[in-house]
C-alpha positions in Angstrom: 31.6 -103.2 158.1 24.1 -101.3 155.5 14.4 -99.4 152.7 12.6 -98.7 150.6 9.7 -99.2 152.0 11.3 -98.0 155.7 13.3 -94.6 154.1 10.1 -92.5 155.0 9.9 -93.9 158.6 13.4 -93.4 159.2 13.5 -89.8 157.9 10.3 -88.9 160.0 12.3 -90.4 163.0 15.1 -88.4 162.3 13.6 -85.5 162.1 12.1 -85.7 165.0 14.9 -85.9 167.1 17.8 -83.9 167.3 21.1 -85.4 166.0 23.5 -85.5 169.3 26.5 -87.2 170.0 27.2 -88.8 173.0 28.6 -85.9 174.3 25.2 -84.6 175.0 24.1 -87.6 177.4 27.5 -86.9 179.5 27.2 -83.0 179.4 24.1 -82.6 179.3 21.6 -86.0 180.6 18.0 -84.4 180.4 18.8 -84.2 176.9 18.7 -88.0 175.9 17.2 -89.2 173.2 16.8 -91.5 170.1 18.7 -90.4 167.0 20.5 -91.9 164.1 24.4 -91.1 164.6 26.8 -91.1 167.4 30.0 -89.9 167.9 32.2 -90.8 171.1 33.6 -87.1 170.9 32.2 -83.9 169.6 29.2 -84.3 167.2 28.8 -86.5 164.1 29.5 -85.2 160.7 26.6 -86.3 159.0 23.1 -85.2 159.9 19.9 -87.1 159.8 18.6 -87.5 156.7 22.3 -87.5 154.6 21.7 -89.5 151.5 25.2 -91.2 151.7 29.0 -91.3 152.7 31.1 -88.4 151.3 33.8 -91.2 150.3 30.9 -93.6 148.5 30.0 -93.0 145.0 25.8 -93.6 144.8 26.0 -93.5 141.1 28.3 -96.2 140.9 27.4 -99.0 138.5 26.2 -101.7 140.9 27.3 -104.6 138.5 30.3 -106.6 137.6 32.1 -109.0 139.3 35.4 -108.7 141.3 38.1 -111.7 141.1 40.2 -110.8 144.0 43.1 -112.5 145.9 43.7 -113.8 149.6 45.2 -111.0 151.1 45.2 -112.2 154.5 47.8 -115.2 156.0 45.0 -117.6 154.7 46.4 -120.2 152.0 42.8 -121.8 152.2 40.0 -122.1 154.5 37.7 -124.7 156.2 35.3 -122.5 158.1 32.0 -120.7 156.7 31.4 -119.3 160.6 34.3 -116.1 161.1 33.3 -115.4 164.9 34.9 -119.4 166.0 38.6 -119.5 167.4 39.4 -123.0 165.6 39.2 -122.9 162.0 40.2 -120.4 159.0 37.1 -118.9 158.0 36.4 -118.0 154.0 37.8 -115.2 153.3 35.6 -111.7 154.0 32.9 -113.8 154.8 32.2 -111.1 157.6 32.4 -108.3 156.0 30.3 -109.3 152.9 27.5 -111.5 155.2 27.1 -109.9 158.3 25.8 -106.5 158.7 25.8 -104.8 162.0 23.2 -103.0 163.9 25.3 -99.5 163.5 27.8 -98.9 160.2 31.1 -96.7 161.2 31.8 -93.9 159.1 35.0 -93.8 157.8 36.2 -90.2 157.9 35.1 -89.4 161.4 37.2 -90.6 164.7 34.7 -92.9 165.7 30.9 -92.2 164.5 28.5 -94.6 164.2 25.3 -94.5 162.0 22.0 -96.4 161.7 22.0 -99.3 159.4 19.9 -102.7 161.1 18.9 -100.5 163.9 17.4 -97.3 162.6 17.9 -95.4 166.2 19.6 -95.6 169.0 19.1 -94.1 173.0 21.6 -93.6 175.0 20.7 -93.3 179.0 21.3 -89.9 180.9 23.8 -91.9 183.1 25.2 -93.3 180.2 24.8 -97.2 181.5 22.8 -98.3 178.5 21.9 -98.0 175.3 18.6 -98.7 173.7 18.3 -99.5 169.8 15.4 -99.7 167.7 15.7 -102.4 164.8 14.4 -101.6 161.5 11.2 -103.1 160.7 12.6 -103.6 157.0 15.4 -105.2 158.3 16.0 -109.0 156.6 17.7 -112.2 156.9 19.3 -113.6 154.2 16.5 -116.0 154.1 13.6 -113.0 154.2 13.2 -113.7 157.6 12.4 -110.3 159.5 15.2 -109.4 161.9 13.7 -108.8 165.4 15.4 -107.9 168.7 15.6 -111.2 169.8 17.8 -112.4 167.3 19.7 -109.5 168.0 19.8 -111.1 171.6 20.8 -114.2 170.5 23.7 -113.1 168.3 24.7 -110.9 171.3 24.5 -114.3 173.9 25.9 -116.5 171.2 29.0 -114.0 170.6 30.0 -113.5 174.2 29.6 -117.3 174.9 32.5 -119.5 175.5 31.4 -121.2 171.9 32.6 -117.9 170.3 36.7 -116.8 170.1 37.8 -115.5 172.6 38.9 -112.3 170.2 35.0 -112.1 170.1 34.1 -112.2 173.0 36.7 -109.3 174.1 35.2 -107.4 172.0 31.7 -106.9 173.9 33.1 -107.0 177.4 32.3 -103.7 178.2 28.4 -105.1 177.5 26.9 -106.7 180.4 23.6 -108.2 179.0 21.3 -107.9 176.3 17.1 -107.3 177.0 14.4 -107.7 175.0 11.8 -104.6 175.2 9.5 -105.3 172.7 9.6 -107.3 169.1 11.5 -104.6 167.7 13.4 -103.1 170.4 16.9 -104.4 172.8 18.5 -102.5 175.5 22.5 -102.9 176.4 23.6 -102.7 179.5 27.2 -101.6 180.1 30.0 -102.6 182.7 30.6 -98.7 183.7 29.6 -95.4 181.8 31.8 -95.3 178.7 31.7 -93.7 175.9 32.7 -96.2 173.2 30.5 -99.0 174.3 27.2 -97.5 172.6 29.7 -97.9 169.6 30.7 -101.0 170.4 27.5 -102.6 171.1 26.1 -101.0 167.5 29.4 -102.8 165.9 27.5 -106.3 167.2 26.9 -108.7 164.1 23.6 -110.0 163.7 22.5 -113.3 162.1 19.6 -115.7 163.2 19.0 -118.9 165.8 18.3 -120.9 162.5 22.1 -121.0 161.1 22.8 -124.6 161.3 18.9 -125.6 162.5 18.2 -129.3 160.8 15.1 -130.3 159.6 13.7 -131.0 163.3 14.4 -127.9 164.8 17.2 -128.8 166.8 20.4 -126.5 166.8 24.0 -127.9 167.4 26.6 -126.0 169.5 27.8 -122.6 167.9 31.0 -123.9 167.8 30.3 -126.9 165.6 28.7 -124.5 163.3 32.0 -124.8 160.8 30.6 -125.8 157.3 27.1 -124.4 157.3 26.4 -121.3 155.0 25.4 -119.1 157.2 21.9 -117.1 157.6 23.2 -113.7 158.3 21.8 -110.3 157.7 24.5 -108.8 154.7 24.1 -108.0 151.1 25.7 -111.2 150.2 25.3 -115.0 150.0 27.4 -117.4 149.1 27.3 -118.7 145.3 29.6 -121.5 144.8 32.9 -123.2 146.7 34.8 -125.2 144.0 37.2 -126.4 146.9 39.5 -124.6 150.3 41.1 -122.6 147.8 37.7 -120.6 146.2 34.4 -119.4 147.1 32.5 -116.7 145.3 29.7 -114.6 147.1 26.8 -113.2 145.4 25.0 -109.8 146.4 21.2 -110.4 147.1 18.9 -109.5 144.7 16.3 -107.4 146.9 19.2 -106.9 149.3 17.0 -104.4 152.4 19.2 -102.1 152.7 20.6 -101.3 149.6 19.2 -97.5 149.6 19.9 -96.7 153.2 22.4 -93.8 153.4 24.9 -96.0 155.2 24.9 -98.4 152.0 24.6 -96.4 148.8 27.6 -97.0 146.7 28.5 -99.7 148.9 28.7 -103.4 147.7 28.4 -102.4 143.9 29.9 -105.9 142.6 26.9 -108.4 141.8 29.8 -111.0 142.8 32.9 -111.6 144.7 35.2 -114.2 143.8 38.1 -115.2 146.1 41.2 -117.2 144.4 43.7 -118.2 147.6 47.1 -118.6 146.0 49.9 -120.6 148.1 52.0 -117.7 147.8 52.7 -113.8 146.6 54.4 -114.9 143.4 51.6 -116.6 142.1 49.7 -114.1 143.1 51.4 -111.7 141.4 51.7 -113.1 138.5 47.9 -114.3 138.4 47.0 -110.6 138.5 49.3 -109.6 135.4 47.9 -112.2 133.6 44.7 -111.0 134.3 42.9 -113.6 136.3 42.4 -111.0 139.4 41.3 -107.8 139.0 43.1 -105.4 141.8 45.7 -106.2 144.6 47.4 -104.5 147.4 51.2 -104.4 147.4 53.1 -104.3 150.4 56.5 -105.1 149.2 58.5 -102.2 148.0 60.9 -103.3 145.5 58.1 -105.4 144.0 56.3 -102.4 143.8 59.1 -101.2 142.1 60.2 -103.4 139.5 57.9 -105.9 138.7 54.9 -104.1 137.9 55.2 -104.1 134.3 54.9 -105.8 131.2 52.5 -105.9 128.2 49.3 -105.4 130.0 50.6 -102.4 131.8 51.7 -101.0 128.0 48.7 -101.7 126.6 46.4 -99.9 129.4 44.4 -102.9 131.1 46.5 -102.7 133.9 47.1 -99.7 136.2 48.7 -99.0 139.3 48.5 -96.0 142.0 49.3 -95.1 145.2 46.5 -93.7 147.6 46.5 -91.6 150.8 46.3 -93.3 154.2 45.3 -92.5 157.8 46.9 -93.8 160.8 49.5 -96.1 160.6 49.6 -99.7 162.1 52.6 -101.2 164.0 54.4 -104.0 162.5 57.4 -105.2 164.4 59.0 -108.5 165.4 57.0 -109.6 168.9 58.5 -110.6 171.6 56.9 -113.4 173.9 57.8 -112.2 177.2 56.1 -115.1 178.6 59.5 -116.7 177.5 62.4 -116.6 180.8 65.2 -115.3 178.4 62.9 -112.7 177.6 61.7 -111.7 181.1 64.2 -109.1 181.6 63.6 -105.7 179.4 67.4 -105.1 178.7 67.0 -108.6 176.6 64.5 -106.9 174.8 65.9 -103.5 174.3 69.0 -105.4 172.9 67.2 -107.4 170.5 65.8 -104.0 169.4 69.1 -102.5 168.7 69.9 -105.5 166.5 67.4 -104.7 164.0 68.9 -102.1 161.2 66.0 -100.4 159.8 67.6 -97.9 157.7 70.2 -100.3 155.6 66.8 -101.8 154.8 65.0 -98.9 154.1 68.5 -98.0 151.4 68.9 -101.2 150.2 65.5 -103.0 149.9 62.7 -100.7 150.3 64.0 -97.9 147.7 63.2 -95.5 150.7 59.4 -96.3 150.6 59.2 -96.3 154.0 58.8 -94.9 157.5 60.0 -96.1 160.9 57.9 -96.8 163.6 58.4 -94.8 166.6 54.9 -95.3 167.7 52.0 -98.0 168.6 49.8 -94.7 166.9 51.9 -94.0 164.1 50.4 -90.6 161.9 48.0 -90.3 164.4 47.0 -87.4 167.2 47.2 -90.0 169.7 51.7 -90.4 168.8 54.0 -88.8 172.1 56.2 -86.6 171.0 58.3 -84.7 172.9 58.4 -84.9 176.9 55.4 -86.0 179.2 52.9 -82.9 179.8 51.9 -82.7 183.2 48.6 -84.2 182.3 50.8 -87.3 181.4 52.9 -86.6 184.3 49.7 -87.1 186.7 48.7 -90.8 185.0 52.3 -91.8 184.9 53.6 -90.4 188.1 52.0 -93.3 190.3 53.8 -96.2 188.3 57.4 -94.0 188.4 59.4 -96.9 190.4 57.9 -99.9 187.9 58.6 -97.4 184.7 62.0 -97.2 183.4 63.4 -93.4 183.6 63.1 -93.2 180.4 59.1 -92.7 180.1 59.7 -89.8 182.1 61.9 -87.9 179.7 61.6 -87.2 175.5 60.0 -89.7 173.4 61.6 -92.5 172.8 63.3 -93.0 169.2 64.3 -96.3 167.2 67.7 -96.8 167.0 69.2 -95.6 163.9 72.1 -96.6 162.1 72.8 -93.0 159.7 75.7 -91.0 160.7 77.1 -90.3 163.5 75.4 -93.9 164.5 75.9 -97.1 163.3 75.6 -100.7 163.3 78.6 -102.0 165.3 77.9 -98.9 167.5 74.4 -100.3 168.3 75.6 -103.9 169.1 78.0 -102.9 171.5 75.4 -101.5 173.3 73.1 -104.5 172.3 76.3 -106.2 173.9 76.1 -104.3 177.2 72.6 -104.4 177.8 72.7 -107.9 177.3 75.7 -108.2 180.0 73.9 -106.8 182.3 71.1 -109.1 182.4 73.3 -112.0 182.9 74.2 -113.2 179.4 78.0 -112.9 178.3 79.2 -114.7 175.3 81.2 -117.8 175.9 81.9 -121.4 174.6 81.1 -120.3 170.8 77.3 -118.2 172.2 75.6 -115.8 174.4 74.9 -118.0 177.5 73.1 -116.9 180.8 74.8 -118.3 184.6 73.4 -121.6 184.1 75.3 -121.6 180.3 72.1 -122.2 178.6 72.6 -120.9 175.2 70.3 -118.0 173.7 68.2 -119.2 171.1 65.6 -118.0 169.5 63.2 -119.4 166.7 61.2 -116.5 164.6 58.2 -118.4 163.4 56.7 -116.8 160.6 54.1 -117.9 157.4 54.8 -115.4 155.0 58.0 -116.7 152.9 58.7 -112.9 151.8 59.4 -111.7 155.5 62.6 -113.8 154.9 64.6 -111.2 153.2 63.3 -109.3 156.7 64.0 -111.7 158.7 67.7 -112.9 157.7 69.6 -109.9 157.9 68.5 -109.5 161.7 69.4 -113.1 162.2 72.9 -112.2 161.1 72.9 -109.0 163.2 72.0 -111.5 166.4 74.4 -113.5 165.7 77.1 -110.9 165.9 76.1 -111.0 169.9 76.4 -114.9 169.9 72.3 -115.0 169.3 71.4 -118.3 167.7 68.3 -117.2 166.3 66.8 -119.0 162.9 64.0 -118.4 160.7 60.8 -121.3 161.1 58.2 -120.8 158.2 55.0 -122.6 158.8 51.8 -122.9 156.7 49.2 -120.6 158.1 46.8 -123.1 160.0 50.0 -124.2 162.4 50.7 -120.4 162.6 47.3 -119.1 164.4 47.3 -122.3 165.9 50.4 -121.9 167.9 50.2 -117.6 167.5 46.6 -118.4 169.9 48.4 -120.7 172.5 51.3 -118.6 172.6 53.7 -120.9 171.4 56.5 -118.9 170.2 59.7 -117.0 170.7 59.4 -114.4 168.3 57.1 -113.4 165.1 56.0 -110.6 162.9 52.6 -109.0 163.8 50.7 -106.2 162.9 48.6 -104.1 165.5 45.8 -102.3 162.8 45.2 -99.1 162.9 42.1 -97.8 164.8 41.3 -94.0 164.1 40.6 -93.8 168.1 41.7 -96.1 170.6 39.1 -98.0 172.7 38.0 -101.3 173.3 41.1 -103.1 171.8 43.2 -101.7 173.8 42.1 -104.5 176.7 42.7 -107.6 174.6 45.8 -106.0 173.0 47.7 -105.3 176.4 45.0 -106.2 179.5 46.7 -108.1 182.2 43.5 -110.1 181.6 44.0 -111.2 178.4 47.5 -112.2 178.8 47.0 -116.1 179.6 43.8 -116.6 178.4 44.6 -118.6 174.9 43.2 -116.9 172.1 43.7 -113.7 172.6 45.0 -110.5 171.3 47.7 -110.0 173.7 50.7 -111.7 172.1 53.2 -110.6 173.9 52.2 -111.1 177.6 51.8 -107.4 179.0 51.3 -107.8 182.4 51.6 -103.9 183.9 49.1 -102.2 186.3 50.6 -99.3 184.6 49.2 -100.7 181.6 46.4 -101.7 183.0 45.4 -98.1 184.6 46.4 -96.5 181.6 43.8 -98.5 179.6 41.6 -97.5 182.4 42.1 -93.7 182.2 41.4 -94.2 178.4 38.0 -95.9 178.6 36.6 -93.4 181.5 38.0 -90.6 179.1 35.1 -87.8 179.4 37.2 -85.7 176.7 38.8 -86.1 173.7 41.8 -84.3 175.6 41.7 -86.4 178.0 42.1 -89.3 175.9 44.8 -88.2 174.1 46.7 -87.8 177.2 46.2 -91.5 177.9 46.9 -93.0 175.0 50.2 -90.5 175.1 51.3 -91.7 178.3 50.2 -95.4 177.2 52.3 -94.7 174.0 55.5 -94.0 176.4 54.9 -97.1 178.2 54.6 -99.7 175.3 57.6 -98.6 173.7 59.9 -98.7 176.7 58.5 -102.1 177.4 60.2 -103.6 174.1 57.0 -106.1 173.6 58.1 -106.0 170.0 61.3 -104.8 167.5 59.9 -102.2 165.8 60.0 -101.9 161.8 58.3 -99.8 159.7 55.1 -98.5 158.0 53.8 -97.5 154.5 52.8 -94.0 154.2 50.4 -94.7 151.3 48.8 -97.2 150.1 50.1 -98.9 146.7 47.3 -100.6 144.9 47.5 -102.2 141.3 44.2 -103.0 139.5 42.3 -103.7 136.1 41.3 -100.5 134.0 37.7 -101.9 133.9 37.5 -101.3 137.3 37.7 -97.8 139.3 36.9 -96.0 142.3 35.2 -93.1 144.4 37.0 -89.6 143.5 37.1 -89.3 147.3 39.1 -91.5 149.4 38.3 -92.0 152.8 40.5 -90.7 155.8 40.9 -94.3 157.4 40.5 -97.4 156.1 41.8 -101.2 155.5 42.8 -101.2 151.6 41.4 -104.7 150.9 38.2 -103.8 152.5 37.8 -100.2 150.6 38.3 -101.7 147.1 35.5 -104.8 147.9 32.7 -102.5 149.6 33.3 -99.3 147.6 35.2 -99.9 144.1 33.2 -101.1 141.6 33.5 -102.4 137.5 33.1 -99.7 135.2 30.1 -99.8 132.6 31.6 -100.5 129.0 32.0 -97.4 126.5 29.8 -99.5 124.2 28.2 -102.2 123.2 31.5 -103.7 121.8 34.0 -102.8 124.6 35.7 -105.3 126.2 34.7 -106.6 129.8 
């Protein structure tokens, strides 16, 4: 998540038409027409003709280079094409290759501004939207882009050759049309108000990627190893081996003066290093082979960010502030039989003792989880308003009671509660289900033993991990701890082979889309997707529904509440906590925009907005 020689035509297009959100084509139809933003609610905080993002800095120095670390599960990769299910793909190859016909603002709910399409219409009815594409607009190759390549990206995407991940992504879009050379029209599934966003997030790159000499194109999904020909600021430089690849940013990149790209991409290269594991990591970076790294490990945070190049000044550390929270927790596969029943899963929640870890390991760096939209508007508290009441109140005999009544908390362990107090009613929740502890384990009727593996790929979830091992065990849970490298992880994470593992639902400032291939009834057999756990709920299932036909941003708050209620009283997942800043450690030579954005993924804010500082003079040090 981009003219020169188009500024003047985009200007004169903006000025010509008023700047509306897509409010206006709900509340008010006749008034449709092309403009430059969008927002889902309310109206968009820029207006046409802003000269960049409040949170980008256009006077950065667009030089330097940035050595950076994998910071996903990735310990290498084998892929150069991100949108394929098998494969790990180069790391940020999207992000730094790919450009999109719409950029998202990052301080905004959910805007959208122009960037490969210049405008955008959406229809009175709100069934389609109809962007314009940039006549400046380039391939990596200097190709112009056109509408049918936008097409073709859209087809190729939503194809059975793409992940299915993907493909989810664009299923409120029912098919792409080609107006004229420079112009494509979505049509939508229903009136919603995300999917003009959603069809502006589409990646665009052209029908030549992986063309041979003769013309002739192999199947998308044998497209593994080919550098792709995509429409970003960056191409790729060198790959030494799996383990590194550095990108670098094009020369007479299109749109590098479009307000939706100044002071992005400032680095003239990226270089990627993928260690095997945090502690080489760690110690890579103090030795000064990377240049900035996210920590997510609290007492690492705490005591071993130090030593002589943290005396001397070429290493500094910070913490930032962070928007809405993601939800990390141990997930459950309910498509498991010893999982079927929701007092397993509620036990296996009690089990897990959040604030001895919190004391003991995280030096009280954290926050507990009590929501799936943690630090958010869209968190329930409190009781059910009657809005909720009227969504939920259909589904009451599926629902446990407790939906209906105050907001679920996470078990505590801090006076008066405690531990042993927790399993015994781990123990009694368990009972009833069926399972009573006998012959040395917790056995159901049949006396088939509980047990439970917790695949992981991450070796410092262990110190996690183990203590809940030994709680489960106090309820005659043989549970162990598998580590796997990452490949056999997503492998068996996309066919659904496991008991439990840790996962991460990221943040989104407002729900939408993701909310169908998170928790869809759909998505829940079909390998590949996003639903891990197997929801299978038509309460789900409307919910989702009440918060894609949302016509206010009331209204979707009320959903997402009642949602919210739902998915926690389900106990898809144990869960753990979240970090209420971020904690980033990086070079002195490098630095940042004074203004940080209200949402955003930490990795991705240092690579498209940080940049390397220009030297104090001509003998400074690089």
């Amino acid at each position: 998540m981009k003219f020169a020689t188009s500024r003047a035509k985009q200007i004169t297009r903006a000025a010509a038409a008023l700047l509306v959100a897509l409010t206006a084509y709900v509340m008010a139809p006749d008034a449709a027409q092309a403009v430059t933003g969008l927002a889902q609610y309310g109206q968009p905080k820029y207006p046409p003709g802003f000269t960049h993002f409040d949170y980008a800095d256009p006077d950065a120095p667009a030089n330097g280079t940035l050595n950076y670390e994998n910071y996903g599960p990735a310990q290498s990769y084998d892929s150069l094409n991100p949108f394929l299910l098998r494969g790990s793909p180069a790391p940020d190859i999207q992000i730094l290759m790919f450009d999109t016909l719409l950029q998202r603002s990052w301080d905004e709910l959910a805007s959208s501004y122009a960037l490969i399409a210049d405008d955008v219409e959406v229809a009175p009815d709100g069934l389609s939207a109809t962007f314009h594409v940039n006549p400046a607009a380039r391939f990596s190759n200097g190709d112009p882009i056109t509408a049918a390549d936008v097409k073709y990206s859209f087809d190729t995407l939503t194809s059975p050759q793409a992940s299915p991940i993907v493909s989810a992504q664009f299923s409120i879009i029912k098919r792409a049309t080609v107006v004229d050379r420079q112009t494509v029209r979505f049509d939508f599934v229903r009136a919603d108000r995300s999917a003009p966003l959603i069809a502006g997030d589409l990646p665009v790159f052209s029908p030549k990627w992986g063309m041979d000499a003769n013309g002739k194109r192999p199947p998308f999904d044998q497209i593994a190893t080919v550098p792709p020909i995509a429409s970003g600021a960056y191409l790729i430089d060198r790959r030494q081996n799996d383990k590194q690849i550095s990108y670098v940013r094009i020369p007479n990149y299109w749109a590098a003066n479009l307000p939706t790209r100044r002071g992005m991409f400032r680095f003239q290269r990226v270089l990627f290093k993928l260690y095997l594991d945090h502690y080489t990591q760690l110690e890579a970076f103090k030795a000064g082979d990377t240049d900035a790294r996210m920590e997510y490990s609290s007492s690492t945070w705490a005591r071993k960010y130090v030593g002589k190049n943290f005396r001397n000044g070429m290493l500094k550390r910070a913490t930032f502030p962070d928007g809405p929270a993601q939800m990390q927790g141990l997930l459950i596969n309910m498509r498991k039989p010893m999982f079927k029943d929701v007092r397993v899963r509620h036990a296996l929640t009690l089990a897990f003792d959040y604030d001895w870890m919190n004391r003991m390991m995280f030096s009280d760096q954290y926050r507990r989880t009590n929501s799936f939209w943690e630090a958010s508007p869209f968190k329930a508290t409190g009781v059910p308003t009657s809005k909720e009441l009227a969504l939920l109140e259909p589904f009451r005999a599926e629902l446990p009671a407790e939906v209906f009544g105050p907001m679920t908390q996470q078990p505590s362990t801090l006076p008066p509660r405690s531990q042993r107090a927790n399993l015994l009613e781990a123990r009694d929740l368990l009972a009833q289900a069926g399972w009573h502890y006998r012959d040395g384990a917790l056995r159901d009727a049949n006396g088939t033993a509980m047990t439970i593996e917790i695949m992981d790929d991450q070796p410092g979830m262990d110190r996690i991990i183990l203590p809940y091992t030994q709680a489960l065990a106090m309820l005659g849970i043989q549970a162990h701890l598998r580590e796997i490298d990452s490949a056999l992880y997503q492998k068996r994470l996309d066919n659904f082979e496991y008991d439990m593992t840790t996962l991460i639902y990221n943040p989104v400032t407002i729900p939408g889309a993701e909310l169908t291939r998170r928790f869809g009834s759909a998505a829940a057999l079909q390998p590949g997707s996003e639903n891990y756990p197997g929801v299978r709920s038509k309460a789900v299932d409307a919910l989702i529904a009440a918060a894609l036909n949302a016509q206010s941003l009331d209204d979707l708050e009320t959903a997402i509440h009642a949602l919210d209620r739902v998915l926690i009283n389900m106990y898809i997942l144990v869960p753990e906590y979240y970090l209420p800043n971020a904690r980033i450690a990086y070079k002195s030579t490098h630095d940042h925009p004074k203004i940080v954005p209200d949402s955003y993924q930490y990795e991705d804010w240092i690579i498209n907005y940080w940049y390397q500082k220009q030297p104090a003079s001509s003998g400074a040090a690089h």
